[in-house]
C-alpha positions in Angstrom: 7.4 -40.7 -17.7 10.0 -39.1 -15.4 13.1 -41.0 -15.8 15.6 -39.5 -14.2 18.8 -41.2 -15.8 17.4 -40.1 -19.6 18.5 -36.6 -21.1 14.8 -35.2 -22.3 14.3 -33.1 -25.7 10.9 -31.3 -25.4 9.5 -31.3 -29.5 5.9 -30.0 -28.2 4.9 -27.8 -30.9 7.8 -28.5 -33.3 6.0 -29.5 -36.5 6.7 -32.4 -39.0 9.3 -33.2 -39.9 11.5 -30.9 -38.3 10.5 -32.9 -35.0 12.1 -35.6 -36.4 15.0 -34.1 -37.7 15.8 -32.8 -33.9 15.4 -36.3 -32.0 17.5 -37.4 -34.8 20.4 -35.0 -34.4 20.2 -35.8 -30.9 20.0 -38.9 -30.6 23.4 -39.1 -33.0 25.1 -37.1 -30.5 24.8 -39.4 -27.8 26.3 -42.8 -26.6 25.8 -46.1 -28.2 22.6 -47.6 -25.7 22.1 -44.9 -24.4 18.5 -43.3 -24.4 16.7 -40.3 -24.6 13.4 -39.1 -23.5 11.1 -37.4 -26.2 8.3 -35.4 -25.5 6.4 -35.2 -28.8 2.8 -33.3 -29.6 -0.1 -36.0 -30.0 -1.6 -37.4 -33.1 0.0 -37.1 -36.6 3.2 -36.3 -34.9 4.3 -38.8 -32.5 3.1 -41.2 -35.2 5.5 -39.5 -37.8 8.7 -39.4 -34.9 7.8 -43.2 -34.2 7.5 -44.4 -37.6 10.8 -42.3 -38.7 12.7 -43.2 -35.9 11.9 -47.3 -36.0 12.7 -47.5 -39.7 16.1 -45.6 -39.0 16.7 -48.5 -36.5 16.2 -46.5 -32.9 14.2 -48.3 -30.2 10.9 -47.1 -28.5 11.4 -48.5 -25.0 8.5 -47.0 -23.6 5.5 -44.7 -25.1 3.2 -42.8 -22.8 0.2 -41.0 -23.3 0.0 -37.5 -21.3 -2.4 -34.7 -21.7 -2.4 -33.8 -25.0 1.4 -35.0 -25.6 3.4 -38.6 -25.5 6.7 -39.2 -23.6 8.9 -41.7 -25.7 12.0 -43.3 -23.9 14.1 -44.0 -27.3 17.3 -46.3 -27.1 20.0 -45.3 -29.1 21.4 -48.4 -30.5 23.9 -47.0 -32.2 23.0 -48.3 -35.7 22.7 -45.6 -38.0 22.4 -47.2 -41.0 18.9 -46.3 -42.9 16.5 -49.4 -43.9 
């Protein structure tokens, strides 16, 4: 995905849910609106990271498929609050 104005957290290989927890964390520590780029392990996991991070009220921007990975561009809207 290469965007240059996003911080990028690379979670290849970090397993559920502790990929999760760590966009999570970081996420937090950043800017209302701003985003962050997530590089997350295909399958089960990306679908977990998604799924988490939607229902905790972060934005997927952009999702794109990579060899054998996904690159998520995640807004941080700086709403916290869990559905």
């Amino acid at each position: 995905m290469q965007n240059e104005s996003a911080p990028k957290l690379d979670l290849r290989g970090v397993k559920c849910p502790m990929n999760y927890v760590k966009a999570k964390l970081a996420l937090e520590k950043q800017d209302p609106e701003s985003s962050l780029e997530l590089l997350v392990d295909f399958g089960e996991s990306v679908e977990s990271v998604i799924k988490s991070l939607e229902k905790d009220g972060y934005k997927i921007e952009k999702f794109v498929e990579l060899e054998g990975f996904c690159s998520l561009l995640v807004r941080n809207l700086g709403n916290f609050n869990v559905k």
